[in-house]
C-alpha positions as CSV (number, residue, x, y, z in Angstrom):
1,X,-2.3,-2.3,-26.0
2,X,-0.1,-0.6,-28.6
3,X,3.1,-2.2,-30.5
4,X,5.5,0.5,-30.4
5,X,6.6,2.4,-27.8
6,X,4.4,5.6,-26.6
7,X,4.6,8.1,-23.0
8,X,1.3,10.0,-22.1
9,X,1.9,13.5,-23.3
10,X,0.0,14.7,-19.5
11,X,1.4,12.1,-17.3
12,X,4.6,9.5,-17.4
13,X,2.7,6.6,-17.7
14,X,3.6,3.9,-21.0
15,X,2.9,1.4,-22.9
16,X,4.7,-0.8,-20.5
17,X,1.3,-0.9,-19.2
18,X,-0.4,-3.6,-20.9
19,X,-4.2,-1.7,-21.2
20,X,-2.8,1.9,-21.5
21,X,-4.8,3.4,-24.1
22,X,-4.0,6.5,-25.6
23,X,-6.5,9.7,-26.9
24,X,-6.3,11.4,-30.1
25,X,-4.4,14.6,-28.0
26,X,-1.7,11.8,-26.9
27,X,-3.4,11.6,-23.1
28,X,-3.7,8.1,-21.4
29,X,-6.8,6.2,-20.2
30,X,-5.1,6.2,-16.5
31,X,-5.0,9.7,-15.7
32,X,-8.4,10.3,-17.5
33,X,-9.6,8.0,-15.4
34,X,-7.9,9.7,-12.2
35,X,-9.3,12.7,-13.0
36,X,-13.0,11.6,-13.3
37,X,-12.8,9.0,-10.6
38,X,-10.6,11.3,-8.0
39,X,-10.7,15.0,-9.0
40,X,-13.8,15.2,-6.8
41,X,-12.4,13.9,-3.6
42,X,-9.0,16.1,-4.6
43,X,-10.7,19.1,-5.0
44,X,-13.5,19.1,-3.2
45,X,-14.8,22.5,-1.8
46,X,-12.9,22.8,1.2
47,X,-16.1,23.9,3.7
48,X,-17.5,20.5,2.7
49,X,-14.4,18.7,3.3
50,X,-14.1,20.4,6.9
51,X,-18.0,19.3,7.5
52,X,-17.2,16.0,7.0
53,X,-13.9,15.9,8.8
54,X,-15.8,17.2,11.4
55,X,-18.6,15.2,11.4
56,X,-16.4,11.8,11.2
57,X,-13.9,13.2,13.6
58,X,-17.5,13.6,16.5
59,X,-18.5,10.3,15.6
60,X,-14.6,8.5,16.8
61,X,-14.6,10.2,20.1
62,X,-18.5,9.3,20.4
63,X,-18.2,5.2,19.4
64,X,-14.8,5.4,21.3
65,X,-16.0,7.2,24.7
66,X,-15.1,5.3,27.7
67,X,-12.7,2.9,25.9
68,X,-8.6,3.7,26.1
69,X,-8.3,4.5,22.4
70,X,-10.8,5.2,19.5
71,X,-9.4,4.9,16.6
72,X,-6.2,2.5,15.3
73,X,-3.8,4.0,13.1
74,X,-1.1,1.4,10.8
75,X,2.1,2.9,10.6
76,X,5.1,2.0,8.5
77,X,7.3,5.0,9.2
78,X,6.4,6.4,5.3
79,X,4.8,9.6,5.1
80,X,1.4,9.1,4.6
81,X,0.7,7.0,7.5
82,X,3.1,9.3,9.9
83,X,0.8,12.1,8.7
84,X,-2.0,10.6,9.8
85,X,-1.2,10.3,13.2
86,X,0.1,13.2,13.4
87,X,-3.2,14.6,12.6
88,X,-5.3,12.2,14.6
89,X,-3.4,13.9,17.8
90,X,-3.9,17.5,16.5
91,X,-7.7,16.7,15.9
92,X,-7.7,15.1,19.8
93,X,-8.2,11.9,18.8
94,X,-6.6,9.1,20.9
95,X,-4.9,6.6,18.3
96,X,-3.5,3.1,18.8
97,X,-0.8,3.4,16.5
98,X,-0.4,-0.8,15.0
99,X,3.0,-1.3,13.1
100,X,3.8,-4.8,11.7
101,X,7.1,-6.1,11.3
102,X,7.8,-8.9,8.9
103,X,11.8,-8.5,9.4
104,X,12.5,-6.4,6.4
105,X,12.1,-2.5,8.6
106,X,15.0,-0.8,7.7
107,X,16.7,1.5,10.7
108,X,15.4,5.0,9.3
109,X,11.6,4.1,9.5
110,X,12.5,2.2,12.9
111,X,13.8,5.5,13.9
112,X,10.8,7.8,12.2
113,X,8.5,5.6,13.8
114,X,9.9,5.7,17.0
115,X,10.4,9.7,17.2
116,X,6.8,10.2,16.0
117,X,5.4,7.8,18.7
118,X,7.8,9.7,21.0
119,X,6.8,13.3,20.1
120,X,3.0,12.7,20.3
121,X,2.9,10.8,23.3
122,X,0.6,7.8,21.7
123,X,1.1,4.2,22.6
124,X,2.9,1.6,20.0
125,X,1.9,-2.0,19.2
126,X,4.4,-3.7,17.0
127,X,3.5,-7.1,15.6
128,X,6.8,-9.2,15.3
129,X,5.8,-12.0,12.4
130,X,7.7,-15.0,12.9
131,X,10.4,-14.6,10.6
132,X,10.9,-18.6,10.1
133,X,7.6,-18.8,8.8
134,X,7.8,-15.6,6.6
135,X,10.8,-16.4,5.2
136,X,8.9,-19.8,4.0
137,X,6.2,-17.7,2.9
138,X,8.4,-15.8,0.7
139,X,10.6,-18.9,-0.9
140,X,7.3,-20.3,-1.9
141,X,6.2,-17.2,-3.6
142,X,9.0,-16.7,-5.5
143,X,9.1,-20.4,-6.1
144,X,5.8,-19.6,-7.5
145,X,7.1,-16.5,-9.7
146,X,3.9,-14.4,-9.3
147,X,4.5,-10.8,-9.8
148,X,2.6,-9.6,-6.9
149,X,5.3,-11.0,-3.4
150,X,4.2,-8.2,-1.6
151,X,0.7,-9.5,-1.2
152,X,2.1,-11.4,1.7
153,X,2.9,-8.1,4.0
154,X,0.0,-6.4,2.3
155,X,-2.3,-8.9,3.5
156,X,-0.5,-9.0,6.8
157,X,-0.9,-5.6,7.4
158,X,-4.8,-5.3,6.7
159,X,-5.1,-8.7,9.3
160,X,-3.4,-7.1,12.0
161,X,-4.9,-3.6,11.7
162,X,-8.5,-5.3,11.9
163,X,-7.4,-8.0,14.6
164,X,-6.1,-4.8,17.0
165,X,-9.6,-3.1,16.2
166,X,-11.6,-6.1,17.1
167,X,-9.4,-6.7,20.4
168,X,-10.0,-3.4,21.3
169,X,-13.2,-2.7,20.3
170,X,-12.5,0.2,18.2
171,X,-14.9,0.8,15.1
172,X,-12.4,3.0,13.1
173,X,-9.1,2.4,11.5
174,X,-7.5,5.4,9.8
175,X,-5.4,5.1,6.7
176,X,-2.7,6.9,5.1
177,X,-4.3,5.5,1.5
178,X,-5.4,8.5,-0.2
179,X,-6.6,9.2,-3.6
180,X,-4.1,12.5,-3.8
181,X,-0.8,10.5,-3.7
182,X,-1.9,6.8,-4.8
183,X,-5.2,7.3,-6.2
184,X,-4.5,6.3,-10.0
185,X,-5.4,3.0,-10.5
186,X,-3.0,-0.1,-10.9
187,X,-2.2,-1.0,-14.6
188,X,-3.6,-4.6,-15.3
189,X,-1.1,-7.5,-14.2
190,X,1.0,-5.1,-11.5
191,X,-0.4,-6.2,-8.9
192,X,-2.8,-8.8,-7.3
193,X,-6.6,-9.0,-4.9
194,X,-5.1,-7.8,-1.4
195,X,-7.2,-10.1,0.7
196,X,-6.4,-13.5,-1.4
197,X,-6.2,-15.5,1.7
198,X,-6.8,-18.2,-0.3
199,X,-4.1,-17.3,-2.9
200,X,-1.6,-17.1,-0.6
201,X,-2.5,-20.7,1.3
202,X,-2.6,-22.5,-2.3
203,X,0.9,-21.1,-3.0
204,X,2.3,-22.1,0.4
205,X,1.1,-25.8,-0.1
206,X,2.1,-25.8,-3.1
207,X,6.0,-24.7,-2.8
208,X,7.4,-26.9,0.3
209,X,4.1,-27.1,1.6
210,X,4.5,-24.4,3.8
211,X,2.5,-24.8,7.4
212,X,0.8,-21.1,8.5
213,X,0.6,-21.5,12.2
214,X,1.2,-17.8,13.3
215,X,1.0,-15.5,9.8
216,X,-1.6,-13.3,10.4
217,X,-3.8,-13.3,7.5
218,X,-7.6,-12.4,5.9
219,X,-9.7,-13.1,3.1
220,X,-13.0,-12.3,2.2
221,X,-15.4,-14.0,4.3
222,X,-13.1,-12.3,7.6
223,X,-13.1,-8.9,6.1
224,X,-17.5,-9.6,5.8
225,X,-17.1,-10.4,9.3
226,X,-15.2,-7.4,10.4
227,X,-16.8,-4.9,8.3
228,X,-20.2,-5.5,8.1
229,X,-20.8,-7.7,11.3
230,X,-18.1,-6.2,13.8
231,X,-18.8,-2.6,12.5
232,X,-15.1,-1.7,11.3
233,X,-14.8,0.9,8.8
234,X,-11.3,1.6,7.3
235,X,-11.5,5.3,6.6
236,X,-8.9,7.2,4.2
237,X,-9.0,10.4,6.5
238,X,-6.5,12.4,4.4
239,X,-9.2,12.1,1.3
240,X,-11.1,14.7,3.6
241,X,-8.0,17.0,3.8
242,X,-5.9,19.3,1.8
243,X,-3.5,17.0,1.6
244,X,0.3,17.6,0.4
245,X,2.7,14.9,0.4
246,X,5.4,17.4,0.7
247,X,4.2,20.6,3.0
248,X,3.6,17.5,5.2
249,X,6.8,15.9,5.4
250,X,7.8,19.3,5.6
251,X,5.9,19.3,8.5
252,X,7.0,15.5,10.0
253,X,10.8,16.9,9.4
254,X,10.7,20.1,11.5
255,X,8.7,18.7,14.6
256,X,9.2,15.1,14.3
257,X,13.0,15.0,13.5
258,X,11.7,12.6,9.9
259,X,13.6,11.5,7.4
260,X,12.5,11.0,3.8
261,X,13.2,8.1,1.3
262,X,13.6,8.5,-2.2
263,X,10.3,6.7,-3.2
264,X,7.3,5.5,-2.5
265,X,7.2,2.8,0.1
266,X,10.9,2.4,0.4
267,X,10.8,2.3,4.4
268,X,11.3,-1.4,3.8
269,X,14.0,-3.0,2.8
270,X,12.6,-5.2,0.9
271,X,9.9,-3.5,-0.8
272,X,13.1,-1.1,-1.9
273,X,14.5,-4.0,-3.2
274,X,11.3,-5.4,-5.3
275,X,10.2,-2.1,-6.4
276,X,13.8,-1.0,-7.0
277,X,15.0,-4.1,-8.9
278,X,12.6,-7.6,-9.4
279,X,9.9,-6.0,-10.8
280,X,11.8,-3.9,-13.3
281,X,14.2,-6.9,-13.9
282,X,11.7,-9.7,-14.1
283,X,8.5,-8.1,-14.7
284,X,9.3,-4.9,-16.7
285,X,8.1,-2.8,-14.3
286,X,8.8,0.7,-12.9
287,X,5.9,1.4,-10.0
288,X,7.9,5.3,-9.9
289,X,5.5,6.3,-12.9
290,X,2.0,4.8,-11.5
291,X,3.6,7.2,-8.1
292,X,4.8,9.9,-10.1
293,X,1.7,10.3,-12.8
294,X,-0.5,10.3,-9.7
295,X,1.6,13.3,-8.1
296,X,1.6,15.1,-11.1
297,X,-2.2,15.0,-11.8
298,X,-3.2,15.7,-8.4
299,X,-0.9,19.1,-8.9
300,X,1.9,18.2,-6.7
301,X,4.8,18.4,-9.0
302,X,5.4,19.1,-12.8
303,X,5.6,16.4,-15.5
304,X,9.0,17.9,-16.1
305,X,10.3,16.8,-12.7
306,X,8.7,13.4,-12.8
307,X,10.6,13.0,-16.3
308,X,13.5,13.5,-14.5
309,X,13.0,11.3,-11.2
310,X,12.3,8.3,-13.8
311,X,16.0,8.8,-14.9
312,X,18.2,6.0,-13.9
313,X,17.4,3.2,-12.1
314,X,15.4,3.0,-9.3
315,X,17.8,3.4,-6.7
316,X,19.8,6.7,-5.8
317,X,23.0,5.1,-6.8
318,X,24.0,1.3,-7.8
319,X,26.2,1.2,-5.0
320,X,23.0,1.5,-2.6
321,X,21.2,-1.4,-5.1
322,X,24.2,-3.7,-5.1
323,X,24.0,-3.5,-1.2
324,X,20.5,-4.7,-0.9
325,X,21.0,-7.1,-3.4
326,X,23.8,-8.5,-0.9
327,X,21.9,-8.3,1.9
328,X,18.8,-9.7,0.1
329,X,20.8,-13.1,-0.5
330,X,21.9,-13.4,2.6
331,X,18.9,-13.0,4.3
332,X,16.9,-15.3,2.0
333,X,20.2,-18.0,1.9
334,X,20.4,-17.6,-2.1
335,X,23.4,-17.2,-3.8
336,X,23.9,-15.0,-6.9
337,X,23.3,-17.8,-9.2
338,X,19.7,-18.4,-7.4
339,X,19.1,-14.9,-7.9
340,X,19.9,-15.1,-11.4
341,X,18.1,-17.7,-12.5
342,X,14.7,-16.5,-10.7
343,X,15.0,-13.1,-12.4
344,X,14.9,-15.3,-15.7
345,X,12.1,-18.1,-15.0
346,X,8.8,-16.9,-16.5
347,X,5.9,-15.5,-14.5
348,X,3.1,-17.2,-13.6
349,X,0.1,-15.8,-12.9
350,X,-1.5,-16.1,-9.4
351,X,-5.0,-17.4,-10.4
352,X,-2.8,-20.3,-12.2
353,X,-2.8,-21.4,-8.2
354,X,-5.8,-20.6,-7.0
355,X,-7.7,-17.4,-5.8
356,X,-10.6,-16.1,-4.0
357,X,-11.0,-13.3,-6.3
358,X,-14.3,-15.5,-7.2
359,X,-16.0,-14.5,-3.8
360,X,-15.0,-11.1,-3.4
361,X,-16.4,-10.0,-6.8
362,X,-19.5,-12.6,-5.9
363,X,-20.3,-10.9,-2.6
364,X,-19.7,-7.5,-3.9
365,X,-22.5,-8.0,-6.9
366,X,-25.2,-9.2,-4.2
367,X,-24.0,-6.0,-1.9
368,X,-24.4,-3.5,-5.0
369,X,-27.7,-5.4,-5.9
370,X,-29.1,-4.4,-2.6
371,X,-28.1,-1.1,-2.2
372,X,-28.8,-0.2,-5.4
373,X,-25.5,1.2,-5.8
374,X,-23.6,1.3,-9.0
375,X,-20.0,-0.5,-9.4
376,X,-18.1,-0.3,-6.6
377,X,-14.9,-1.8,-5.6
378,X,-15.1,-2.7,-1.7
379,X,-17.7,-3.1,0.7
């Protein structure tokens, strides 16, 4: 961590990340460390990332022969994951594509969802989550003031992605992650452990003792059971492509009729809102650079345009943040004093609560032990 204020001189990353560490030539420790972990899946040769496209692509339609579908595919209506299912069709794959809906979808990736399910012809399962209980979810997370609220929906997703493969008996979900457009990794405190079940059931006892009767949730031991028991492998099928986050909504807009959004997962309405405005006003932080360094060291746009996205706040205009902010309190029953003061109350971290951070890292040392395999993040 440095004192004064310093930008990477190759990315747009700065000190507001805590453990940014900067090199004598004025480069950053995060896209260093892109470029050694990642550049190998980026640039790959492209006959070996055919051969393995290939090879992963005989081995869906082999598990999944017989069986309606053989492969799941989440969908938020953002580009990545609408570029996988395009893809999944054009390599004749039969998707299920799994959306979840946690009553923040705003009408545009309703409507992107809708005319990409439309144009390729694949069936849609929506998972409504009970908005009473989500809402109580979400008080008692901000009652909580942990940075990381969207660990709820996160979390929610992965459950329902690997609950549709188990009831369905398909052995592959395909993701839109991909080390081209998200690969960098997450500065230390941005974020929290995606399958905290644990986390989040601490939390909602804690603030209003919050009953989960329907949320759909998974921690570690479920994720043992579904991976390494049930067989499910989450595959990031656009690390084996020559993937371009804009020749492919390119793509998505001229046969799909999509629509962009101005960042990163801003499809929802409240991910716009806590990307676009809590965490820069209560935890000093702007997610556009972690998005936009990634783009630019992956080669998919200059420094000098990412310099100039960062300008301004996080929203195209303040009229456009002003409305959410409206809408926001009204949908959560605040008022703008309520929103005031929560902006101002300190953070608190998440393993104050409670985690099962413990037993993912746990089981993950006895899996490397026994492979023989060097540090690795998942199973």
């Amino acid at each position: 961590m440095v004192d004064q204020y310093r930008i990477c001189t190759r990315c747009v990353m700065d000190t507001s990340a805590k453990d940014i560490v900067f090199n004598e030539d004025g480069t950053c420790n995060f896209c260093a460390n892109f470029i050694s972990q990642s550049g190998g899946v980026i640039h790959e040769n492209a006959g070996v990332k055919e051969a393995k496209l290939k090879a992963l692509v005989s081995e869906i339609k082999r598990k999944g022969r017989g069986k309606k579908y053989d492969c799941i595919v989440g969908v938020s209506g953002g580009v990545d994951s609408s570029w996988v299912l395009a893809k999944a069709v054009q390599l004749e794959l039969r998707p299920l594509a799994v959306h979840m809906d946690n009553g923040w979808n705003s009408e545009l990736a309703q409507n992107n969802i809708e005319n990409l399910v439309n144009g390729l012809g694949v069936d849609l399962h929506t998972h409504v989550i009970n908005w009473i209980e989500y809402k109580a979810l979400m008080q008692a997370f901000f009652d909580a003031n942990v940075i990381d609220i969207e660990l709820l929906y996160d979390n929610a997703m992965l459950a329902v992605n690997y609950h549709m493969a188990n009831y369905h008996g398909i052995d592959y979900i395909l993701s839109g992650s991909n080390q081209a457009t998200e690969g960098m990794v997450m500065p230390q405190g941005w974020n929290w452990f995606k399958y905290d079940k644990s986390n989040i059931k601490k939390i909602a006892k804690k603030f209003g003792n919050v009953k989960i009767r329907t949320f759909p949730s998974i921690g570690t031991l479920d994720y043992i059971w579904l991976r390494l028991l049930k067989g499910i492998k989450w595959i990031s099928i656009l690390d084996l492509m020559d993937y371009n986050k804009f020749r492919a909504m390119d793509e998505l807009q001229k046969n799909y009729g999509y629509k962009p959004y101005p960042y990163k997962h801003y499809e929802s309405i409240f991910t716009r809102f806590y990307q676009g405005y809590i965490l820069p006003e209560k935890f000093s932080v702007d997610k556009r650079r972690l998005h936009l360094s990634t783009l630019i060291i992956s080669g998919q746009i200059t420094r000098e345009k990412a310099l100039d996205g960062l300008k301004g706040i996080p929203y195209l205009s303040e009229k456009e943040r002003d409305d959410d902010i409206k809408y926001f309190i009204k949908k959560m029953g605040w008022d703008n004093q309520k929103l005031g003061t929560y902006i101002k109350d300190k953070e608190i971290q998440h393993a104050t609560y409670g985690s099962e951070l413990w037993l993912w890292n746990f089981m993950l040392r006895i899996k490397n032990f026994r492979s023989g395999s060097g540090k690795n993040k998942s199973f």
